[in-house]
C-alpha positions in Angstrom: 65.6 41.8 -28.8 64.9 45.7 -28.4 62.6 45.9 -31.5 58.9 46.9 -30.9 57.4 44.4 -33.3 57.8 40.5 -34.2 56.9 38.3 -37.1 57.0 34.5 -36.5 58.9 32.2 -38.1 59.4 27.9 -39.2 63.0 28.8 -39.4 64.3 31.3 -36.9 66.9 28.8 -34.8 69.9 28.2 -37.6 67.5 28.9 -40.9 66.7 25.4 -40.5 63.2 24.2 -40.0 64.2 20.4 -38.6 66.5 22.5 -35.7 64.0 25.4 -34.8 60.9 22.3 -34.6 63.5 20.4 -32.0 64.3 23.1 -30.0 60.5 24.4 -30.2 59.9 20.9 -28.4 62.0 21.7 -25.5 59.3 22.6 -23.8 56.4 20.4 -23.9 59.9 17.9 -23.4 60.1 19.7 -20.1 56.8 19.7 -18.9 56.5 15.6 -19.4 59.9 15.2 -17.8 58.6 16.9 -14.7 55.5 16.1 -14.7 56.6 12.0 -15.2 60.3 11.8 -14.6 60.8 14.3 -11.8 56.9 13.6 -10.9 56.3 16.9 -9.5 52.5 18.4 -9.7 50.7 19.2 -12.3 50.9 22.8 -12.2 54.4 22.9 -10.9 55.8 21.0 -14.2 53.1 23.6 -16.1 54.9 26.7 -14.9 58.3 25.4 -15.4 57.2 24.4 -18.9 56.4 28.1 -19.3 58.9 29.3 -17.9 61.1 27.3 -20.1 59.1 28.3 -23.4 59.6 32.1 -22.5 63.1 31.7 -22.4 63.5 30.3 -25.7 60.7 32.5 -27.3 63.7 34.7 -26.6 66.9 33.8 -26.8 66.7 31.2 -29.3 63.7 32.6 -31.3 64.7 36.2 -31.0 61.6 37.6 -29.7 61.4 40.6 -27.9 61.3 39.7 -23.6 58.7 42.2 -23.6 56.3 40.7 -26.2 57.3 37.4 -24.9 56.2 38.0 -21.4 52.9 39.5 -22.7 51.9 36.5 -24.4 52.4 34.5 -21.4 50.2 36.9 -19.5 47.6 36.9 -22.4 47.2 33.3 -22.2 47.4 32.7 -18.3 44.2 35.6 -18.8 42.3 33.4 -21.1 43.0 30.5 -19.0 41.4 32.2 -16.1 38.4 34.0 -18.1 36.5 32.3 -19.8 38.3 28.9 -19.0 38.3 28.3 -15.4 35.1 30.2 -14.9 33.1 28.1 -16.8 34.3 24.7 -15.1 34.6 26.3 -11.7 30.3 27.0 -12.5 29.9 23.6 -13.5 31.8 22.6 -11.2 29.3 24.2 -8.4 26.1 22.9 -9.9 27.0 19.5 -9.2 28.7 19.6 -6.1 24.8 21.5 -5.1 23.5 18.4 -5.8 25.9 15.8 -3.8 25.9 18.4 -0.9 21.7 18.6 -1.2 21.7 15.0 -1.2 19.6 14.7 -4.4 22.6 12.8 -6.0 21.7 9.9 -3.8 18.2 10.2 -5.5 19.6 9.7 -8.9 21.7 6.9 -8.3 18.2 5.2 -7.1 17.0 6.3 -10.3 19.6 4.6 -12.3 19.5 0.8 -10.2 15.8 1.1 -10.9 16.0 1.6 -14.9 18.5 -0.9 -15.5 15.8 -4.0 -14.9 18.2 -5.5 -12.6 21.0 -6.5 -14.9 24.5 -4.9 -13.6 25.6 -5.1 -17.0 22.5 -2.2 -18.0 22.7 -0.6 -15.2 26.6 0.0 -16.0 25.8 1.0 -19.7 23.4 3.9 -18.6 25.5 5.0 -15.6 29.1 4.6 -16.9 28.0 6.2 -20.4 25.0 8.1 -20.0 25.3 9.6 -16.5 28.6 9.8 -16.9 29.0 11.9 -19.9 26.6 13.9 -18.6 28.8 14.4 -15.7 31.7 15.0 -17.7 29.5 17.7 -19.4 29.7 19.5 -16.5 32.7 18.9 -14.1 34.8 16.7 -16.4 38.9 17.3 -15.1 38.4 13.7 -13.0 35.3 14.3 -11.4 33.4 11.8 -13.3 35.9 9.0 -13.4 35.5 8.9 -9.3 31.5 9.2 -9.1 31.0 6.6 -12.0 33.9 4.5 -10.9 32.8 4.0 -7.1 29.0 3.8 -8.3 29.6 0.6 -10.2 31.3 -0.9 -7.1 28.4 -0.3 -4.9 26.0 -2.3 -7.6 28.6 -5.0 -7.6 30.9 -5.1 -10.1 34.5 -6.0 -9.6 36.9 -2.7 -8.7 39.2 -3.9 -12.3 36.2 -4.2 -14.4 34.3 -0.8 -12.6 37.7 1.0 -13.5 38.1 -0.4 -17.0 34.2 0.4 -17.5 34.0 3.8 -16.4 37.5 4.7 -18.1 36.8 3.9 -21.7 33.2 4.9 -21.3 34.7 8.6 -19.9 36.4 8.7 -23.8 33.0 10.1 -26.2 32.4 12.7 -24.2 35.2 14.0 -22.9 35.9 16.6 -26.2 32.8 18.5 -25.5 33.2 18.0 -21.6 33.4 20.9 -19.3 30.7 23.0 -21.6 33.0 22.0 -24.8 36.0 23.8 -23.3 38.5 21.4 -25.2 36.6 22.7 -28.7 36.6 26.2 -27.2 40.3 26.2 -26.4 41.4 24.8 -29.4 39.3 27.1 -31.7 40.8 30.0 -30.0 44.2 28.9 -30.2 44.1 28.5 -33.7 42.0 30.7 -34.7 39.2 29.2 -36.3 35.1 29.5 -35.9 34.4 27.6 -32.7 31.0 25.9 -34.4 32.5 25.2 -37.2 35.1 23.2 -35.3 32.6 21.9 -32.9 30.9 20.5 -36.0 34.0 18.6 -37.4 34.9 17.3 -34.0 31.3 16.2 -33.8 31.6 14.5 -37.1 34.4 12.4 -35.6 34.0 11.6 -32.1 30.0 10.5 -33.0 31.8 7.5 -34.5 33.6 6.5 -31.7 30.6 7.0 -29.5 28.9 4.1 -31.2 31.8 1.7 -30.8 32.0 2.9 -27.2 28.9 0.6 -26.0 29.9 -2.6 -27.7 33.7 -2.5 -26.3 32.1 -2.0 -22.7 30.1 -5.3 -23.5 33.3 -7.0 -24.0 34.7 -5.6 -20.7 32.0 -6.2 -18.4 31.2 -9.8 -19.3 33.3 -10.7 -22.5 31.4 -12.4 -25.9 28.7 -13.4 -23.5 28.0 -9.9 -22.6 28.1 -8.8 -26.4 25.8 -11.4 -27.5 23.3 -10.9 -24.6 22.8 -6.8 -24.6 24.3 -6.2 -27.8 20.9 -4.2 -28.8 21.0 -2.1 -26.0 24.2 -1.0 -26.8 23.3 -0.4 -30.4 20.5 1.7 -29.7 22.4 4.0 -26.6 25.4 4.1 -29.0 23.4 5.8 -31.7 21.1 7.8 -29.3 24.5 9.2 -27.9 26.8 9.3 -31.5 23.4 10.9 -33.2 23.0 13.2 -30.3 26.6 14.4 -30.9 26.1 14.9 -34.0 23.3 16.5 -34.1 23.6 19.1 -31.3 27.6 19.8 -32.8 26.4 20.8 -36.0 23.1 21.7 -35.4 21.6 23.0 -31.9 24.9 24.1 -29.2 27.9 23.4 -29.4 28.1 23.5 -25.7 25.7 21.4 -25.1 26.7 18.6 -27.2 27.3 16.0 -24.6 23.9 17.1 -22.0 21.9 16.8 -25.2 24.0 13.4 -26.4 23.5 12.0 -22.6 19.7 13.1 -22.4 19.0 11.6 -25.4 20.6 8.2 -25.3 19.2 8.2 -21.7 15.9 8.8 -22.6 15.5 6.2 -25.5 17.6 3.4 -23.3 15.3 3.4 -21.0 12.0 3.3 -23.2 14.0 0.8 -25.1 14.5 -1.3 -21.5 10.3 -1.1 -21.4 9.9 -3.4 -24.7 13.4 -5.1 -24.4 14.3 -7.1 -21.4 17.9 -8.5 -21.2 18.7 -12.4 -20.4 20.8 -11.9 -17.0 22.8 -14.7 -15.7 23.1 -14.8 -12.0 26.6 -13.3 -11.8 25.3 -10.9 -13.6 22.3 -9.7 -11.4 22.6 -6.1 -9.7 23.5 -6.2 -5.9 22.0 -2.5 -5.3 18.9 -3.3 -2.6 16.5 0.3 -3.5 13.4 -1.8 -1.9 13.0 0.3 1.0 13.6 3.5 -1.2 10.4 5.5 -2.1 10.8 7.7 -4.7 8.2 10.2 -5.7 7.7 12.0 -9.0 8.8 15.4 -7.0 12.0 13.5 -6.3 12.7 12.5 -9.1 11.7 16.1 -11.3 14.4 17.4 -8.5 16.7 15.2 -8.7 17.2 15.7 -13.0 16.4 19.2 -12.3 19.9 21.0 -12.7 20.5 19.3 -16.1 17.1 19.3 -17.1 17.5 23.5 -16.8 20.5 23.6 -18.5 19.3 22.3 -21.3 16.2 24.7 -21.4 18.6 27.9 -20.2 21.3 27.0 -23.8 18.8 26.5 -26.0 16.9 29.5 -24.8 19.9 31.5 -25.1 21.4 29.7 -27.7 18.0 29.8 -30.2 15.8 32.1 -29.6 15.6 34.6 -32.4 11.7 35.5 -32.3 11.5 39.3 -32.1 14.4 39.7 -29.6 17.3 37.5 -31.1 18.8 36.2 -27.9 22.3 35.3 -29.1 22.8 38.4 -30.6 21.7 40.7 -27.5 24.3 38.9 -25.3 27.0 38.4 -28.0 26.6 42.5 -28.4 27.6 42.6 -24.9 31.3 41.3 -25.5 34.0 43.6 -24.6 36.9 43.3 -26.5 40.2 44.7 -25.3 43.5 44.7 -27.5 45.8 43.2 -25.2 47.7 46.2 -23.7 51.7 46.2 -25.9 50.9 43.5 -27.8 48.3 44.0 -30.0 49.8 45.5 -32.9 53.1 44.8 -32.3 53.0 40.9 -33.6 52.7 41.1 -37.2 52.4 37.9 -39.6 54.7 37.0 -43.1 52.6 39.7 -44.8 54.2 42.6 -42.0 50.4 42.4 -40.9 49.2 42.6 -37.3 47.8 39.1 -35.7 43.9 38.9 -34.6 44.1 37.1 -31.8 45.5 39.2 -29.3 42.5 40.6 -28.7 41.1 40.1 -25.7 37.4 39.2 -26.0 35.5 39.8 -21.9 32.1 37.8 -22.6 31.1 38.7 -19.2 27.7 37.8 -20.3 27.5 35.9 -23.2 29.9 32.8 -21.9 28.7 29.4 -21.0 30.0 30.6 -16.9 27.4 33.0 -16.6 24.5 31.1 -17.9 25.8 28.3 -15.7 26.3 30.2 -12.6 22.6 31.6 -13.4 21.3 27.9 -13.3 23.1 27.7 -10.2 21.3 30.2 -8.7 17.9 29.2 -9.9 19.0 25.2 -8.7 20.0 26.8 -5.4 16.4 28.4 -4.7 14.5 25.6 -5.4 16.7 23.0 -3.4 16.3 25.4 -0.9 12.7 25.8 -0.6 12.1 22.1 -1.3 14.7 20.8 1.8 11.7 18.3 2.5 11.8 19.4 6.2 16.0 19.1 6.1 15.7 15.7 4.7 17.8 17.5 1.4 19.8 20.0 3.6 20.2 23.3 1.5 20.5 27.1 2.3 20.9 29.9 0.1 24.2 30.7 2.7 25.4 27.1 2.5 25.3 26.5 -1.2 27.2 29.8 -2.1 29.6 28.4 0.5 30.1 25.8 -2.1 31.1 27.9 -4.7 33.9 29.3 -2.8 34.8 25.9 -1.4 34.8 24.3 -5.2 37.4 27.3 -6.1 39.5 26.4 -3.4 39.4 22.7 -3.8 40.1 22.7 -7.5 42.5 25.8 -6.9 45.9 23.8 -8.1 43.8 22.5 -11.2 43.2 25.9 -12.0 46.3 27.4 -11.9 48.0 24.3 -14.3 45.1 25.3 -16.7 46.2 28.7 -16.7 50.0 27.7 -17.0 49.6 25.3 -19.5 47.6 28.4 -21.6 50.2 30.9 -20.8 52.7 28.6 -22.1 50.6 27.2 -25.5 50.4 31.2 -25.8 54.0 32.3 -26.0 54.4 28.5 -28.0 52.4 29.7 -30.9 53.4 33.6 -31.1 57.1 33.0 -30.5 56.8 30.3 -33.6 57.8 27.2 -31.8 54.6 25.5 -32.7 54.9 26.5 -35.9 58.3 24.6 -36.2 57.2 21.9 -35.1 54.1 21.9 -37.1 56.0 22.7 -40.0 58.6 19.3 -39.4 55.8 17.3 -38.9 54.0 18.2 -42.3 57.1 16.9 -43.6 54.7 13.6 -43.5 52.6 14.6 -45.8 49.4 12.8 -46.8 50.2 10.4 -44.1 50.4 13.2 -41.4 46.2 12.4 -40.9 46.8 9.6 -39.7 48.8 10.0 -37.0 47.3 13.4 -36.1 45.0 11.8 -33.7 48.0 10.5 -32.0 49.2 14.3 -30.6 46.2 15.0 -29.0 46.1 11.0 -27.4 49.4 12.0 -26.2 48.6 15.3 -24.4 46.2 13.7 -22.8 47.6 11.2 -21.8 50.4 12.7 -20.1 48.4 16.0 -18.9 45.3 13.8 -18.2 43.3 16.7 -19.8 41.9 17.2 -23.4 42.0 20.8 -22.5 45.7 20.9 -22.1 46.1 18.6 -25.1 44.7 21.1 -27.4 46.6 24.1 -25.5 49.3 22.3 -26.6 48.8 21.0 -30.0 46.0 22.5 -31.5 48.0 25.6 -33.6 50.5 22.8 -34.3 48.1 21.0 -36.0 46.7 23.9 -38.0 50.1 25.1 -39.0 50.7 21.7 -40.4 47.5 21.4 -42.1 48.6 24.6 -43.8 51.8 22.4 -45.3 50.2 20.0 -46.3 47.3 21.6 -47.6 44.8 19.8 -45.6 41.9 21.5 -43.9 42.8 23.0 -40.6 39.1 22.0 -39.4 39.8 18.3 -40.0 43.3 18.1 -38.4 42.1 20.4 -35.2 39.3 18.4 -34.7 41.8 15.4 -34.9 43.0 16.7 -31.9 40.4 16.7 -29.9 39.3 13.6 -31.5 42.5 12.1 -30.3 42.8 13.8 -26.6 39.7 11.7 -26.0 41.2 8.3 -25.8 44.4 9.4 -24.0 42.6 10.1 -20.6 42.6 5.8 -20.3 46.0 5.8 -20.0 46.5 9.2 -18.0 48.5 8.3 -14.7 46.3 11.5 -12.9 43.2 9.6 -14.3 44.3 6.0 -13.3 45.4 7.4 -9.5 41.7 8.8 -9.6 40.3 5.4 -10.2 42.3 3.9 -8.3 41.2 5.7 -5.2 37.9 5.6 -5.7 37.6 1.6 -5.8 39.9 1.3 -3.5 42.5 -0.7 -5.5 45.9 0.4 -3.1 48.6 0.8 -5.7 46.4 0.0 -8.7 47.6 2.2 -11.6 50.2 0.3 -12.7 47.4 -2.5 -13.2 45.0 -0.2 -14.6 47.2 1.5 -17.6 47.9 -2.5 -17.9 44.7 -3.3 -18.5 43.7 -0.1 -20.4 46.7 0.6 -23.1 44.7 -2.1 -25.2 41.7 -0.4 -25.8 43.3 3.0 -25.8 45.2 1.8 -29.0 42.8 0.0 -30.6 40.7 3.0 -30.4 43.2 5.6 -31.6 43.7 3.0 -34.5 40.5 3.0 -35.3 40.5 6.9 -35.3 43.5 7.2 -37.2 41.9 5.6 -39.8 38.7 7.3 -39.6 40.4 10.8 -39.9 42.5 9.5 -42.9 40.4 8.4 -44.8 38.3 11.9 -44.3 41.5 13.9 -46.1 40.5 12.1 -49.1 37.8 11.3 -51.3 36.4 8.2 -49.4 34.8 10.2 -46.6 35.8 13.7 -47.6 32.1 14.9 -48.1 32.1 14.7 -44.0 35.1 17.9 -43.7 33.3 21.0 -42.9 34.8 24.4 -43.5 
């Protein structure tokens, strides 16, 4: 326990892989117990998991307490920065425009495009506006907007919850500015595009199932066979858009630009195409006395219209100054202080990723909190005479009021990193990673199914991959799989889990006022949750082999 250095290993508990993988377990074991058995909070059961992970890292893994207790700190820092940063900005832009009023404005916008059918009007809010909400708030935000917006247009509170829920699954593994991707990436060291580009090649495909299974749920076969081209053509819009911006354009901006897009063609689509809408079925939102004009409506898409412009700009733009570059030059990178250097791998080599990488200008947070800047000027000179309330004073009082609102969220993200941190150095996840390859060409399969898990327990895809993501690469390594393909599982996976997430259910719950509702809601839900991760499963197998191989990048 004195010695300066540490080398990680599948065996260290007994020489025996099987043991070291179930003790390495002990602690994801111990946050689910406290999280569900002894229901304490989310960030209480993260730190005891931590807690309880240090512990073993050293008596049972033989890491030095030192090394040990730097990890944690390494991983509660990139937790904080760039992590929470970047959802706290995102966090802020929308809450500017609920606080400006102009979210009212957009909610017009929607009962407007959807020609009167609830059943439209639910596709585009519940999928489009919602993943574009999830783009940038995700962490349950979205779930209560879209959830009591389909009650006020008249949908039942079971059928808004089970709408919104599975429709809050496509986007939810590049929500928060693709933080899940970004996480995972980090954690398991590999390219962050390149796995943005895998998990695009996966979740795309669930995106266009998404639209037909919320048919199904809103008004059963009816509803499929009535607006089944309506959710053919949002399902590619958004699965193409996903696709396209992952491998393609931003990572980060995979869901704004898969939202946008499928948006965008729905509702030219809705100008040639006009549903059949049975009277049960008609909207009960009354916007007849609401006059919109074009300068309400340009400010009301405003925020995510210049979020788009602001990534690609800094994302593209290569034409005598190259953009990316400039602000990637900018990085600081700091060995983390006694650790770096002091972890070495088999090879008596030191590890890469305990350097600390300060993007103080190149990270999604600081382009967002720049938009939020440039959305809090002009809300602020266009206040319409106080009709849209907003001063520069009151909307930087949001920013500070979003941070302590989401404070406790915060602080189980930086937990749940500090303890995926000293997991992974310490060589618990490798254990376990290393048992579960024991599979072996089946392990695909049921890859999906750790990061459904996670999710479903943390009620966050972020967490999932904290906690899974190295595990997966360290078993793709035994198997001989590509670490891209199993990683992206992962995230892949953590989307369907948020369905059956008690946090997620309580959310919904609230929201359409269903008092004691979540044990009726994860009722309702497991089905499609399953079905889904099925469906996955699948999907993911059959890309470790020769059938859909050719879609495995890296």
């Amino acid at each position: 326990m004195l010695s300066d250095t540490f080398t990680a290993t599948t065996n260290a508990v007994g020489g025996s892989v099987a043991l070291s993988a179930l003790v390495g377990i002990v602690p994801l074991a111990a946050f689910f117990f406290l999280l569900m058995g002894v229901k304490l909070k989310a960030h209480w059961s993260a730190i005891g998991a931590a807690v309880v992970a240090l512990i073993l890292a050293v008596l049972a893994y033989a890491m030095p307490l030192k090394l040990a207790a730097l990890s944690l700190s390494q991983g509660i820092a990139f937790g904080l920065f760039p992590i929470v940063f970047i959802i706290w900005m995102a966090v802020w832009i929308y809450d500017l425009t609920v606080k400006s009023g102009r979210f009212e404005d957009l909610r017009t916008i929607f009962s407007r495009i959807g020609r009167g059918d609830m059943r439209v009007q639910a596709m585009l809010i519940a999928f489009c506006f919602g993943g574009l909400l999830e783009a940038l708030a995700g962490f349950g935000a979205p779930v209560a907007i879209i959830a009591a917006m389909l009650l006020a247009i008249g949908m039942k509170p079971m059928k808004a919850v089970l709408t919104t829920l599975v429709a809050n699954t496509a986007p939810v593994a590049f929500g928060a500015m693709a933080i899940p991707v970004t996480t995972a990436a980090n954690l398991s060291e590999l390219h962050p595009e390149t796995l943005a580009s895998m998990t695009g090649r996966q979740v795309s495909l669930i995106a266009i199932v998404v639209p037909f299974v919320l048919c199904l749920i809103m008004d059963g076969v009816r509803g499929l066979k009535q607006i089944w081209p309506m959710a053919l053509v949002v399902g590619i819009c958004f699965g193409g858009g996903q696709f396209l911006a992952s491998n393609f354009f931003s990572y980060v901006l995979t869901d704004v630009v898969a939202c946008l897009l499928s948006l965008v063609v729905g509702v030219v689509f809705l100008r040639v195409w006009a549903p059949h809408t049975p009277e049960d079925q008609a909207s009960q939102v009354d916007t007849s006395g609401v006059q919109l004009s074009p300068e309400r409506i340009v400010l009301a898409l405003f925020p995510y219209v210049l979020i788009v412009v602001v990534f690609a700009f800094t994302s593209l733009w290569r034409i005598g100054v190259n953009i990316p570059a400039s602000l990637k030059a900018t990085d600081i990178k700091v060995p983390w202080p006694g650790l770096h250097g002091h972890l070495l791998n088999a090879a008596g080599k030191p590890v890469g990723n305990t350097i600390f990488t300060f993007s103080w200008l190149s990270n999604p947070g600081t382009i967002l909190f720049i938009c939020g800047v440039i959305t809090l000027l002009v809300y602020t000179a266009k206040h319409d005479s106080g009709k849209f309330p907003m001063s520069i004073p009151h909307g930087f009082a949001e920013l500070f009021s979003g941070l302590v609102r989401m404070r406790w969220s915060y602080v189980t993200i930086a937990s749940v990193m500090g303890l995926a941190y000293v997991m992974n150095f310490s060589g618990q996840t490798a254990s376990i990673g290393a048992l579960l390859a024991a599979t072996g060409g089946f392990f695909p399969f049921i890859s999906p199914a750790l990061g459904w898990l996670g999710t479903a327990v943390t009620g966050s895809a972020t967490s999932a991959n904290a906690l899974f993501a190295q595990m997966q690469a360290s078993a793709a390594n035994q198997i001989g799989a590509s670490q891209y393909l199993m990683v992206g599982a992962n995230t892949s996976g953590a989307v369907l889990g948020k369905m059956l997430s008690p946090q997620t259910a309580a959310i919904a719950a609230a929201a359409t006022q269903m008092d004691n509702g979540e044990g009726k809601i994860l009722g309702q839900s497991w089905k499609y949750s399953l079905g889904l991760l099925v469906f996955l499963g699948i999907v993911v197998y059959l890309q470790s082999t020769g059938v859909l191989g050719w879609m495995v990048v890296g």
